[in-house]
C-alpha positions as CSV (number, residue, x, y, z in Angstrom):
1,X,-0.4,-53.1,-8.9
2,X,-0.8,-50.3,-11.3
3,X,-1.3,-51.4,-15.0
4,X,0.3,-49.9,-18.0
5,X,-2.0,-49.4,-21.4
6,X,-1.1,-48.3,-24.5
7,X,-2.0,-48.3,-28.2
8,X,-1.0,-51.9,-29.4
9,X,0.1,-53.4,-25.9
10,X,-2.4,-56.4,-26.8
11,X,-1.0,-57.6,-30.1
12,X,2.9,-57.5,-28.5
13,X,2.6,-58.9,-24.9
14,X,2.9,-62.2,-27.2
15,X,4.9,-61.3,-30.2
16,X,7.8,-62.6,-29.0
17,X,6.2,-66.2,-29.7
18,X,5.2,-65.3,-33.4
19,X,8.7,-63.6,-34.2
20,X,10.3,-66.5,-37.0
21,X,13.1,-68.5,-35.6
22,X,16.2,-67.9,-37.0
23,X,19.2,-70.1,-37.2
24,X,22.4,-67.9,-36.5
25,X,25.0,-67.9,-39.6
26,X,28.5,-68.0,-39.2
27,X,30.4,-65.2,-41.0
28,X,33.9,-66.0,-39.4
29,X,35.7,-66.2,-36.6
30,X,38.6,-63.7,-35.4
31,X,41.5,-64.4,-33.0
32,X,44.3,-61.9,-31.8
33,X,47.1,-64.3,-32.2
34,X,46.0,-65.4,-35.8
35,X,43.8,-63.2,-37.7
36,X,44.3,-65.3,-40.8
37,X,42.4,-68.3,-39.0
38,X,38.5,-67.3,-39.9
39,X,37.3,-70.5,-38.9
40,X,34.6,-71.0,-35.8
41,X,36.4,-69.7,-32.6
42,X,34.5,-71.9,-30.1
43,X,34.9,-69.0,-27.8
44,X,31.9,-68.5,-26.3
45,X,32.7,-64.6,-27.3
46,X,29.8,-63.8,-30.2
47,X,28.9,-61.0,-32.1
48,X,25.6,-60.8,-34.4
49,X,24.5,-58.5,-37.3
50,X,21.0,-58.2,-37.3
51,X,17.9,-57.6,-35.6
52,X,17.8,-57.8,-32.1
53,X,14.2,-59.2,-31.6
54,X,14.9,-62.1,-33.7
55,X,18.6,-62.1,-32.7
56,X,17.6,-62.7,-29.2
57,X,15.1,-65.3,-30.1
58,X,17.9,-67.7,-32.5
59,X,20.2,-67.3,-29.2
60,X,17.4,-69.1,-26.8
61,X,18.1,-73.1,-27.5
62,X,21.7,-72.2,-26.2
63,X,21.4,-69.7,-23.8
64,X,17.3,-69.7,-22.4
65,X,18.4,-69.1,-19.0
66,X,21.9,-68.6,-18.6
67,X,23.0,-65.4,-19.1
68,X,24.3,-63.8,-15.6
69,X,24.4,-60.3,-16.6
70,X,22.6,-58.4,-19.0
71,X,23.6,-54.7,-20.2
72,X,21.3,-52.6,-23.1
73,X,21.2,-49.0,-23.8
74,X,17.9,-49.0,-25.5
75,X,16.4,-45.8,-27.9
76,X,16.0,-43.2,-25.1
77,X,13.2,-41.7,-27.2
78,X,14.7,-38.4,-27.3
79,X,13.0,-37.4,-30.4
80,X,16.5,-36.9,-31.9
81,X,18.1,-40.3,-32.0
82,X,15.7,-40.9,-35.7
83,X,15.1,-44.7,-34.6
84,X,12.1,-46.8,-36.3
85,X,9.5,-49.4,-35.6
86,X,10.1,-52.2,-37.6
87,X,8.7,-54.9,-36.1
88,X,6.0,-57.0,-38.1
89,X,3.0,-57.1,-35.6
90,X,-0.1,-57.6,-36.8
91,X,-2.3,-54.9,-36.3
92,X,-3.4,-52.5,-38.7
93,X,-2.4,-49.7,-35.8
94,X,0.9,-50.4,-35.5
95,X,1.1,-51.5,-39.4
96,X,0.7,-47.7,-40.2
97,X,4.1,-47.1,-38.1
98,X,6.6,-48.6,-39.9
99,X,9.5,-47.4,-41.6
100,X,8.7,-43.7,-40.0
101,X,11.4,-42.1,-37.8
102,X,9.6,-41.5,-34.4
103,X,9.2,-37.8,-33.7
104,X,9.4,-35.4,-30.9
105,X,7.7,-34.7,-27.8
106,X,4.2,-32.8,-29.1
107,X,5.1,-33.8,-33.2
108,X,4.4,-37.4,-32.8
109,X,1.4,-38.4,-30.5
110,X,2.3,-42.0,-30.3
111,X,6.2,-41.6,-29.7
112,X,5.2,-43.3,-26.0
113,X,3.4,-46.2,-27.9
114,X,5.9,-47.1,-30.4
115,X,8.9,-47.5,-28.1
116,X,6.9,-49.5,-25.8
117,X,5.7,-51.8,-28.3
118,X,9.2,-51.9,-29.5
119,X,10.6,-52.4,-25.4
120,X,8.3,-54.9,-24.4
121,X,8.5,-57.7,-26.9
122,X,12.3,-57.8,-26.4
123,X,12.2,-57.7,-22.8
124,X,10.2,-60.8,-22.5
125,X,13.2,-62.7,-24.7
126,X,15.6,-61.2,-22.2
127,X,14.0,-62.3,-19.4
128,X,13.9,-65.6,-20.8
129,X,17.7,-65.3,-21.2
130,X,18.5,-64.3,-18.0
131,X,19.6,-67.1,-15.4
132,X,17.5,-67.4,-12.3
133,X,20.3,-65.3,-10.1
134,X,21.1,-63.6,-13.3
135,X,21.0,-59.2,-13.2
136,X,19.6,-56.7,-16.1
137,X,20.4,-53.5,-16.2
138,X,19.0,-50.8,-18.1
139,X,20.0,-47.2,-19.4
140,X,17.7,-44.7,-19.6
141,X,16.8,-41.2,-19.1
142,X,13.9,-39.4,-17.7
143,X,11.8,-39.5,-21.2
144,X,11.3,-42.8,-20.6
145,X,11.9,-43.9,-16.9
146,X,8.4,-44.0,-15.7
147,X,6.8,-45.8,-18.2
148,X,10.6,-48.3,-18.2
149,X,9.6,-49.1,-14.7
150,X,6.1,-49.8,-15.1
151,X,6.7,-52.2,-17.5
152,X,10.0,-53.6,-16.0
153,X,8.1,-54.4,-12.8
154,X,4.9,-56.5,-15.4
155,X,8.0,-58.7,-16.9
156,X,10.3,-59.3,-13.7
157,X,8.2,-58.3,-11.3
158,X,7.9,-55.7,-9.4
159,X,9.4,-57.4,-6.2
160,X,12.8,-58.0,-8.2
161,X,13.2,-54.4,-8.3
162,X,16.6,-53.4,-7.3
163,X,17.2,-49.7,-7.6
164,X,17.8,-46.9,-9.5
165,X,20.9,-46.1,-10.0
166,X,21.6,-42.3,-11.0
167,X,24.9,-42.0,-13.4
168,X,26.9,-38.7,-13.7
169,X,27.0,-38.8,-17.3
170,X,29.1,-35.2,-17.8
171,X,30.7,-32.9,-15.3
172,X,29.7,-30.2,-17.7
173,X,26.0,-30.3,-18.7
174,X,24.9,-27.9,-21.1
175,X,23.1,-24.8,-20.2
176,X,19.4,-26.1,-22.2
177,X,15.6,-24.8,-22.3
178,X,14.7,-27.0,-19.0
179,X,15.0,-25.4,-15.3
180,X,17.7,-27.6,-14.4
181,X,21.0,-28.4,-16.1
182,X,20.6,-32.5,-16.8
183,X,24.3,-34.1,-15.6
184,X,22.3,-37.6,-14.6
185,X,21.1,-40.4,-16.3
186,X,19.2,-43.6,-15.3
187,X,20.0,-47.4,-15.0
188,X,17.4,-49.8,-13.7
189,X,18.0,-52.8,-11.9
190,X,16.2,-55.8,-11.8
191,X,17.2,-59.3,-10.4
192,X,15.5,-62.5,-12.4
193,X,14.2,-63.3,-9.2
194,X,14.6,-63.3,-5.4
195,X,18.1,-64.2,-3.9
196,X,20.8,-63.8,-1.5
197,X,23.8,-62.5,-3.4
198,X,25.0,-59.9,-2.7
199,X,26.5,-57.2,-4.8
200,X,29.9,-56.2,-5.0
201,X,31.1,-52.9,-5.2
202,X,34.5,-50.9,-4.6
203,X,36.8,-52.7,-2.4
204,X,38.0,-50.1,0.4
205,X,41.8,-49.5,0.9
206,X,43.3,-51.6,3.5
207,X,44.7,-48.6,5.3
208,X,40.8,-47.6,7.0
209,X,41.1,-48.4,11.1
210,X,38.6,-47.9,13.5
211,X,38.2,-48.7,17.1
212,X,36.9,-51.4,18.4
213,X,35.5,-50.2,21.5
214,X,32.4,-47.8,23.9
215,X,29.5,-49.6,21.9
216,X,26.5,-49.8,24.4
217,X,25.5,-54.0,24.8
218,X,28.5,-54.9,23.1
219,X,31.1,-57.6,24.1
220,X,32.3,-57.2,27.7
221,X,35.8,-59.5,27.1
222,X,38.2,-59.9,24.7
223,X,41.6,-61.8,24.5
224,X,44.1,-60.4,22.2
225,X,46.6,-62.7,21.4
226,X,50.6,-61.1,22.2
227,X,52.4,-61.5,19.1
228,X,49.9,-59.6,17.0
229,X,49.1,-56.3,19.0
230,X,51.2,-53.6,18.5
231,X,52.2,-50.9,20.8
232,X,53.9,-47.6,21.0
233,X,53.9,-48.0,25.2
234,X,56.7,-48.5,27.1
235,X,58.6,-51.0,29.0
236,X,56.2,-51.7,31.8
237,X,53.3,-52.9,33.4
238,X,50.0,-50.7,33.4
239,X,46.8,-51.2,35.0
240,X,43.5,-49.5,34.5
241,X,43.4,-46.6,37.2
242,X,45.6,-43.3,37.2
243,X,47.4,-44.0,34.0
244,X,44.6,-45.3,32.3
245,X,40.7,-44.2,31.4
246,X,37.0,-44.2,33.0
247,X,35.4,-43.6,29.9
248,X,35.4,-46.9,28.2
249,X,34.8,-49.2,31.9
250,X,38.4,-51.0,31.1
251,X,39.6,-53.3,33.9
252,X,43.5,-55.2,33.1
253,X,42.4,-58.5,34.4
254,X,45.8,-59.5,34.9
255,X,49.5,-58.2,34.6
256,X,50.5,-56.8,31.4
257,X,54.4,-57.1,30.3
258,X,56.0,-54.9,27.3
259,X,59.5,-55.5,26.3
260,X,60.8,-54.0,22.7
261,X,57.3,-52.8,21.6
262,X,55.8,-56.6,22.3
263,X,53.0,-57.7,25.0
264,X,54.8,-60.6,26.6
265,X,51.3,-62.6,27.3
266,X,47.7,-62.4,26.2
267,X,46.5,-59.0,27.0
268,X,42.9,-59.7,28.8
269,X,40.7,-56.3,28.4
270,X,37.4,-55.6,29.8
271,X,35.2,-53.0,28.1
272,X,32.3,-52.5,25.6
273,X,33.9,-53.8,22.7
274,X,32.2,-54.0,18.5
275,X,33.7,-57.4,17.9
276,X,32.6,-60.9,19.3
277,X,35.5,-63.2,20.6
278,X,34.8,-65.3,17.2
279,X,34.8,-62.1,15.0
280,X,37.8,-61.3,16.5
281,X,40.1,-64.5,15.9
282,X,38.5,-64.4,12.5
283,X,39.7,-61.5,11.7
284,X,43.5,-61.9,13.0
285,X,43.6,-65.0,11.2
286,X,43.0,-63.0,7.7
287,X,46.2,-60.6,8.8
288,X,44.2,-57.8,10.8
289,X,46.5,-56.1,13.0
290,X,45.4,-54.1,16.4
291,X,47.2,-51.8,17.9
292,X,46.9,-50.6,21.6
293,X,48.5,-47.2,21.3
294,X,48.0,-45.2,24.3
295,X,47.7,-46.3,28.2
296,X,44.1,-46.1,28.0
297,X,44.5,-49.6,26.8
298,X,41.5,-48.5,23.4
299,X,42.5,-50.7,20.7
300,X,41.9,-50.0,17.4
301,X,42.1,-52.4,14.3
302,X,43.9,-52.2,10.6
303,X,42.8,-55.2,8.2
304,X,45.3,-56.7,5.8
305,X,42.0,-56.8,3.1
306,X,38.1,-55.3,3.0
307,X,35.4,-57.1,1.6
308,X,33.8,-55.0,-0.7
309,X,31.0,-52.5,-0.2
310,X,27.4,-52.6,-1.1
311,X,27.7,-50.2,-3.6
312,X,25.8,-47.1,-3.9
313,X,23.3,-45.9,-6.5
314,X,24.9,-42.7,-7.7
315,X,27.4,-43.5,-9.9
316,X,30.5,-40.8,-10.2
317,X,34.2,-40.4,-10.7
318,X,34.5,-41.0,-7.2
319,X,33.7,-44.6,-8.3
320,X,36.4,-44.8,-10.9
321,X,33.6,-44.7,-13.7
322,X,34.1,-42.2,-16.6
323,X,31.5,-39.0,-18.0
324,X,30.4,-39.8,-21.9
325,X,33.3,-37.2,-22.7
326,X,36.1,-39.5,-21.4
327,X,34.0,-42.5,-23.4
328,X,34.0,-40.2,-26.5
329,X,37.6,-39.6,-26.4
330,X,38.9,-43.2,-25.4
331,X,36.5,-44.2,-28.7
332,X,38.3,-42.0,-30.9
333,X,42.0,-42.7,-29.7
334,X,40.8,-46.5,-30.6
335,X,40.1,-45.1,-33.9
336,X,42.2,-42.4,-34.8
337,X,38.7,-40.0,-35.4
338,X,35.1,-39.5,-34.7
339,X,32.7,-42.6,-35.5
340,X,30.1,-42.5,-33.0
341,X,28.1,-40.4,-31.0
342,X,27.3,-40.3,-26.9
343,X,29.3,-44.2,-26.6
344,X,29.3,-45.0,-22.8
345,X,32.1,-45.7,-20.8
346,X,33.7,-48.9,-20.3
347,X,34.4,-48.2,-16.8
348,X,30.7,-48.0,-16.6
349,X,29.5,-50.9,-18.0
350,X,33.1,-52.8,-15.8
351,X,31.6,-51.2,-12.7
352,X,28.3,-52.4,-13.2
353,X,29.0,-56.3,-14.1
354,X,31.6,-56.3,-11.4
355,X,28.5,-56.2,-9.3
356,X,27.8,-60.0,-9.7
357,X,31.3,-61.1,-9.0
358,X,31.2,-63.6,-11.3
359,X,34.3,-64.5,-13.3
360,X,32.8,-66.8,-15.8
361,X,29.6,-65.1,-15.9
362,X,28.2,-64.7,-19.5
363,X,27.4,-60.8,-20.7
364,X,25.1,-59.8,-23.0
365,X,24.4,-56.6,-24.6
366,X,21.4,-56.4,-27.5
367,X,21.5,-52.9,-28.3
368,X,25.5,-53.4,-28.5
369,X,26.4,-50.2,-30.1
370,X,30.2,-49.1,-30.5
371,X,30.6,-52.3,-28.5
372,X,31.5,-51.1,-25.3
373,X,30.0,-54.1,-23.5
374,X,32.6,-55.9,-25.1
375,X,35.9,-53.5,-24.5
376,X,34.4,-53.9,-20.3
377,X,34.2,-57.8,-20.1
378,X,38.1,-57.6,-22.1
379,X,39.0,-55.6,-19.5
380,X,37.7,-57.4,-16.8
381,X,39.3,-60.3,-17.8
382,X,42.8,-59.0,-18.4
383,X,42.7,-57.7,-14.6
384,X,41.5,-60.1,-12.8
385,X,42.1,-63.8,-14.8
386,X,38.5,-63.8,-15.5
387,X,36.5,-66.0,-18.2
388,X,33.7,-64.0,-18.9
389,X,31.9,-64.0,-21.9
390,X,30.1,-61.7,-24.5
391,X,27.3,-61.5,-26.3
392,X,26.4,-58.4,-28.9
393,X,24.0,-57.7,-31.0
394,X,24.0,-54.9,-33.5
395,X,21.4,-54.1,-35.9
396,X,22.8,-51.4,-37.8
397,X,25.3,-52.0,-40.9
398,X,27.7,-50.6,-39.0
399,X,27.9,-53.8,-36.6
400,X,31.2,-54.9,-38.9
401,X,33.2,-52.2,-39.2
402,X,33.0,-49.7,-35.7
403,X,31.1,-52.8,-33.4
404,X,33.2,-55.8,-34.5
405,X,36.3,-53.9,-35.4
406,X,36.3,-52.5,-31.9
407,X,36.7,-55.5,-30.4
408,X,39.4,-56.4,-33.2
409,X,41.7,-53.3,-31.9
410,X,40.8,-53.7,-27.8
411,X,42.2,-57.7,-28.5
412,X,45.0,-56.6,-30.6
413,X,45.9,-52.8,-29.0
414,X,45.4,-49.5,-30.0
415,X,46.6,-46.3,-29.7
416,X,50.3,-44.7,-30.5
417,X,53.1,-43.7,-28.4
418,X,52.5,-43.0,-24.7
419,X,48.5,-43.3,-25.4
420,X,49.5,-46.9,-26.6
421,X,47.1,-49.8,-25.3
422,X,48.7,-53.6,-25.0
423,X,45.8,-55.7,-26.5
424,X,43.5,-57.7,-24.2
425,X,44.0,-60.7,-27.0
426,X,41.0,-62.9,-27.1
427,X,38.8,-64.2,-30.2
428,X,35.3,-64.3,-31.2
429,X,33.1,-65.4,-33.7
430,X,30.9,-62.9,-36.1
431,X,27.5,-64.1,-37.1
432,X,24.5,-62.6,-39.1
433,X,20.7,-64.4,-39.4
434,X,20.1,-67.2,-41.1
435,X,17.5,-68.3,-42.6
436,X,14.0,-69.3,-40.7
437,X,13.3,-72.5,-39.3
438,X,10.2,-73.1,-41.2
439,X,9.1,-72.1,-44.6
440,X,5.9,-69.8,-45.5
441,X,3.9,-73.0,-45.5
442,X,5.1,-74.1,-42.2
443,X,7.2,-77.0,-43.2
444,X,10.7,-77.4,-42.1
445,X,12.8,-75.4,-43.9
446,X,15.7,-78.2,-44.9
447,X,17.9,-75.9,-46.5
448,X,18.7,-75.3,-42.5
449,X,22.3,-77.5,-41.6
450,X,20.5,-80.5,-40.0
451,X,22.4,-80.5,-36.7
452,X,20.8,-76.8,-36.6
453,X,17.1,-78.2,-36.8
454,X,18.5,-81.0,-34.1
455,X,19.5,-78.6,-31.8
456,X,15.7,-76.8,-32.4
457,X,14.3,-80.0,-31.9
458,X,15.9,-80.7,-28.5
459,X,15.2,-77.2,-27.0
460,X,11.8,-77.1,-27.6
461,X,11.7,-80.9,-25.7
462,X,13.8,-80.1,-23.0
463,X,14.4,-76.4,-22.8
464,X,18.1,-77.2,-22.7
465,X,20.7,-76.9,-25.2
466,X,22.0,-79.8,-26.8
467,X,25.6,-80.2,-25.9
468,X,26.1,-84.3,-26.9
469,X,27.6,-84.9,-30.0
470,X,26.5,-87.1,-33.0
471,X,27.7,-90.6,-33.7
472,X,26.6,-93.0,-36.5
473,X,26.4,-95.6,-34.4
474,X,23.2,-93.2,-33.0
475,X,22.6,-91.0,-35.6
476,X,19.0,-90.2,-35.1
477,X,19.4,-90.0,-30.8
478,X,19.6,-86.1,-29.6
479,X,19.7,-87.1,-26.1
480,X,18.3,-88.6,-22.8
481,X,17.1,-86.1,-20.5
482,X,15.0,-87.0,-17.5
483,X,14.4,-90.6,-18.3
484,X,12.8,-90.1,-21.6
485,X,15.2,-90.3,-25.3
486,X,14.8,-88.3,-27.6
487,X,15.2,-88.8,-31.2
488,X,15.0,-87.4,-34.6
489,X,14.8,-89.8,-37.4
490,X,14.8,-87.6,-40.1
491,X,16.4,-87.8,-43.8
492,X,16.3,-85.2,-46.2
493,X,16.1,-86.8,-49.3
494,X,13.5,-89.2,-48.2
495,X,10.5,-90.0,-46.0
496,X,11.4,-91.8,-42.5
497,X,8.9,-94.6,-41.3
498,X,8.8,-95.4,-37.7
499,X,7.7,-99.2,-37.6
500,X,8.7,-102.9,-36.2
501,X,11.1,-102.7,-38.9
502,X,12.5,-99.1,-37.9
503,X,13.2,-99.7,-34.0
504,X,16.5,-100.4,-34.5
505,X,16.8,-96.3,-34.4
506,X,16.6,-96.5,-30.5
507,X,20.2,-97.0,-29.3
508,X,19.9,-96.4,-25.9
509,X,17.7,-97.6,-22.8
510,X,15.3,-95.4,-21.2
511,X,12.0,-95.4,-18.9
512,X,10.1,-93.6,-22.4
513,X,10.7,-92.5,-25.9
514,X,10.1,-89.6,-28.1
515,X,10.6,-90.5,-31.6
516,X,10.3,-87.9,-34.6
517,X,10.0,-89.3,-37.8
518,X,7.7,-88.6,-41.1
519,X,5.4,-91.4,-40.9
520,X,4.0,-94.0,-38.3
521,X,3.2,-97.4,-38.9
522,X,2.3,-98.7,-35.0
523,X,-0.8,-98.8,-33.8
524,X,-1.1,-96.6,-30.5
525,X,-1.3,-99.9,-28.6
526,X,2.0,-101.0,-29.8
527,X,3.6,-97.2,-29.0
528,X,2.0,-97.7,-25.8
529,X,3.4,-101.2,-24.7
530,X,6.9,-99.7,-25.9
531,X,6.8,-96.4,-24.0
532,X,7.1,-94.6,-27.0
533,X,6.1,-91.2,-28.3
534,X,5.4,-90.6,-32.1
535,X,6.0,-87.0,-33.3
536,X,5.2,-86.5,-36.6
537,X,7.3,-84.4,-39.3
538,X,6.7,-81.3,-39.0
539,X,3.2,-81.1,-38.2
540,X,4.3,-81.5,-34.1
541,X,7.7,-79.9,-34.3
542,X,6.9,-76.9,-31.3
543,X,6.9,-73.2,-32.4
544,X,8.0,-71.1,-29.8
């Protein structure tokens, strides 16, 4: 497989293990039918101020693989979207780039390098986010596409590819310096890894009907049970011959009664029919009707219900998804005027997480925006009872009052008169970073909320968030996972001993033990004979 080089890609294929771990910090909490409650929402719905790289990294002890859907709309390094490398990677190279607006095409050689020492870090987080039948999708243009795919197919791999799908983005493209007028942009598709679901896309309208008959090898017999055919023949009995057809090889197998429009018995045809015996009784138990309409005895089929197509990847109107003018307007009825530029459609982003048909899946969006990804999973939810979730991050001071306050007016309703919107209600919960895990000297930072530094503890043991609540009768256990308890005897305001003394700390029964404290006091043979692990405080506290 071709490999992708540029200036810096060896100091960031792993910077997204040296990035500090930050704790999130609750600003408050929002709900539509009390916004004078500011107190922690428990929603599930969050929305963070701050930077996305380290955002992304604070949401891993909670969220490391289960995020279903994943939505960003990324720096399309135009040259006129005045984004910046900030991050702090260690290289004297990339050093020299920050706090400098990346230029144009020709005016800055390294445009190329920047954003894909910006891209690739971040992906890596996402990828860890993303459940193992979890779906990310991309927006992009053609600036960046090639080298997007290149380095898509490094961090999922390049067999997880699922397409490119091409977005009508205005019915009006403007007449520009390039040979073409550009009316397309880009979103890449990648699954976490290989699997069987299927996507979802527009359910057809119940009225298609096609026949079910002349396919060469197909079915030779069918049984059509009377009191669900319906016919426009008349009172009668009809045999293939003179009043019927050659063409599709039918035979009546026996006599055929019709009173008021209704076969009296089981009409037995013999043809070359589509449908197996089994597909057939399938299908007129979900309410498909068939109607045999004509004396050539051809019946053709009406279902009560479609599942939904595979979709396809061009993305139009004809797919109920809106051009960045519709997404411009809808954004300032929500305001009253103009307070972003180029915000995508929510029918785009509903259309696209729709795909997974997953109700209760949880969305995330990292370069959040307006907050569009948001507005979508409302949406969703209002139409079909759904109990997805969502996940934005913002970096820009402007994640309160258009991102956050978005979301405030889709919940509570917007709009005036006949452009008047009923809220979606809903609540969610505002956060910005915290401060890091660990101080400049490495030690644990215990200005951190303790249960914070509890839940650190546990991921980096078990990958898995930790979900059981504290007790004083076991204060210091996090949890038993896999046969082994954890715990994390740990005081602030003085040194913890683990010793014969000190076992009282283990409160519950398991096959081994991983004890955290400050200082140890057994010898190894004693830790062995109990089954116990001694972690020191914080020398082996995990960075990741």
């Amino acid at each position: 497989m071709p490999t992708l080089t540029w200036i810096g890609k060896e100091k960031v294929v792993n910077h997204h293990q040296e990035v500090p771990y930050r704790v999130l910090e609750h600003k408050y909490g929002f709900r539509a039918d009390d916004p004078t409650d500011t107190t922690p929402t428990n929603s599930g719905n969050k929305i963070i101020h701050g930077d996305n790289l380290e955002a992304l990294k604070s949401l891993l002890p909670e969220y490391e693989g289960r995020i279903k859907c994943i939505y960003i709309d990324p720096p399309y390094n135009t040259g006129n979207e005045k984004w910046v490398y900030n991050d702090n990677v260690n290289d004297p190279r990339i050093k020299k780039w920050l706090g400098e607006v990346v230029g144009k095409q020709g005016e800055d050689l390294s445009r190329h390098d920047k954003w894909l020492c910006m891209m690739y870090p971040r992906l890596k987080l996402l990828h860890k986010l993303l459940a193992d039948d979890g779906v990310i999708f991309i927006s992009i243009d053609d600036n960046e596409l090639a080298n997007l795919k290149q380095l898509c197919d490094e961090i999922f791999g390049a067999n997880n590819f699922i397409d490119f799908f091409s977005w009508v983005k205005t019915e009006t493209p403007a007449n520009l310096s390039y040979k073409t007028k550009k009316s397309v942009e880009y979103i890449v598709c990648y699954q976490k890894s290989k699997n069987d679901i299927k996507f979802r896309g527009l359910e057809k309208e119940s009225k298609s009907s096609n026949g079910l008959m002349n396919q060469t090898n197909a079915i030779k017999e069918l049984i059509f049970p009377a009191n669900i055919v319906d016919t426009g023949l008349k009172e009668g009995v009809y045999k293939a011959g003179p009043n019927g057809t050659d063409s599709y090889d039918i035979q009546l197998l026996e006599d055929v009664q019709v009173k008021n429009g209704i076969f009296i018995t089981p009409v037995k045809l013999q043809g070359k029919f589509k449908w197996s015996q089994s597909n057939l009784d399938k299908e007129i138990s979900n309410g498909t009707r068939i109607s045999i309409r004509t004396i050539a005895f051809s019946p053709s089929y009406e279902k009560a219900s479609y599942e939904p197509e595979v979709p396809w990847n061009i993305i139009n109107r004809n797919f109920g998804v809106d051009t960045n003018e519709v997404a411009s307007t809808l954004l300032t009825t929500i305001f009253g005027e103009k307070t972003f530029d180029f915000p995508k459609p929510v029918t785009l982003i509903s259309y696209l997480a729709n795909f997974i048909n997953n109700k209760d899946a949880i969305i995330l969006d990292s370069f959040a925006g307006s907050g569009t990804t948001a507005h979508a999973v409302l949406n969703l939810n209002k139409k079909d009872g759904g109990n997805r979730k969502f996940i934005l991050v913002e970096m820009e001071d402007y994640a309160e009052n258009i991102t956050a306050e978005r979301v405030r007016r889709v919940m509570n309703g917007y709009g005036e008169g006949k452009n008047a919107v009923a809220g979606t209600g809903g609540a969610f919960d505002y956060y910005e970073l915290g401060a890091s895990m660990f101080d400049q000297e490495k030690n644990l930072n215990e200005e951190i909320d303790e249960e914070k530094i509890r839940e650190y503890i546990y991921y980096t043991e078990t990958k898995h968030h930790l979900d059981r609540e504290r007790t004083e009768k076991a204060k210091y256990l996090l949890d038993t996972y896999n046969g082994t308890g954890y715990y994390f005897y740990y005081e602030r305001e003085q040194l913890t001993t683990l010793g014969f003394d000190t076992l009282y700390v283990v409160t519950e029964r398991a096959e081994q033990y991983v004890i955290y404290a400050d200082i140890c006091t057994l010898s190894k043979e004693d830790l062995a004979k109990r089954n116990i692990i001694f972690k020191k405080i914080p020398r082996d506290i995990k960075r990741f």
